[in-house]
N, C-alpha and C positions, 0 to 999 in steps of 0.2 A: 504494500500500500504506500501510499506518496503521500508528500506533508506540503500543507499549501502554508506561507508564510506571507500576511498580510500589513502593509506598513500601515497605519491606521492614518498617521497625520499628513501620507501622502493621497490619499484614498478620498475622492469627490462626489464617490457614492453615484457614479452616471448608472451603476446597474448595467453594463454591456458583460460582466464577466458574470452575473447572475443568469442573464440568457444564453453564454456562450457554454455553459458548463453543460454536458451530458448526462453526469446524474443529479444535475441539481442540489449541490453540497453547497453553493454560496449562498447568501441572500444579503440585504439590506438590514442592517442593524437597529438599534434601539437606541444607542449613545451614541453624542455628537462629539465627532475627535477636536484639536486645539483651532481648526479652521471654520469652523461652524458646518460641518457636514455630516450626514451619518452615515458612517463607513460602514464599508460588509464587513460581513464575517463566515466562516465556515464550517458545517459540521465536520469535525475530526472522527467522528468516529462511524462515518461514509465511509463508502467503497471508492476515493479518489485513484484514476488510472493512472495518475501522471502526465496526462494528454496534454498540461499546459497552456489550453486555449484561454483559458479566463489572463494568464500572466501574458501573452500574445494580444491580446486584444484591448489590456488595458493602458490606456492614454497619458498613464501618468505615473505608471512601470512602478506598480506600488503591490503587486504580487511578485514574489518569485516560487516557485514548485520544487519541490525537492523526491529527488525517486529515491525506494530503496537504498541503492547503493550514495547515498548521501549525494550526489553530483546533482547541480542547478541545472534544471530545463531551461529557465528564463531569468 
C-alpha cells in the first residue's frame, strides 16, 4: 500500500485531486490551514495504489505519494 503525504498550508483545496483519485481516498477537509482554505485530506487506511494522479494533477505540488518501497512518485 502507498502513503499519500499532504502539505496542508500548500493545499487551496480546488478538489481536482478528490476527482482524480480512483478509489476515492481524498476528500475536502473540515479545518482551515494558515491560508484560509480547507485542505484535503486522506483516508490512510484505503487501498491507495500508488497511481499518483491526485500529486500529478495538483497545481500547487502540495501532495507527494510515496510506494512501498519508500521512493516519491511525485
Amino acid at each position: 500500500m502507498a502513503k499519500i503525504e499532504i502539505d496542508q498550508d500548500r493545499c487551496k483545496g480546488c478538489g481536482l485531486c478528490t476527482i482524480s483519485c480512483p478509489k476515492a481516498l481524498i476528500k475536502i477537509g473540515e479545518e482551515i490551514n494558515r491560508q484560509g482554505y480547507f485542505y484535503v485530506v486522506w483516508d490512510a487506511d484505503g487501498q491507495c495504489t500508488g497511481c499518483a494522479l491526485c500529486g500529478e494533477i495538483c497545481p500547487d505540488v502540495a501532495i507527494r505519494v510515496w510506494r512501498d518501497r519508500g521512493e516519491s512518485k511525485t
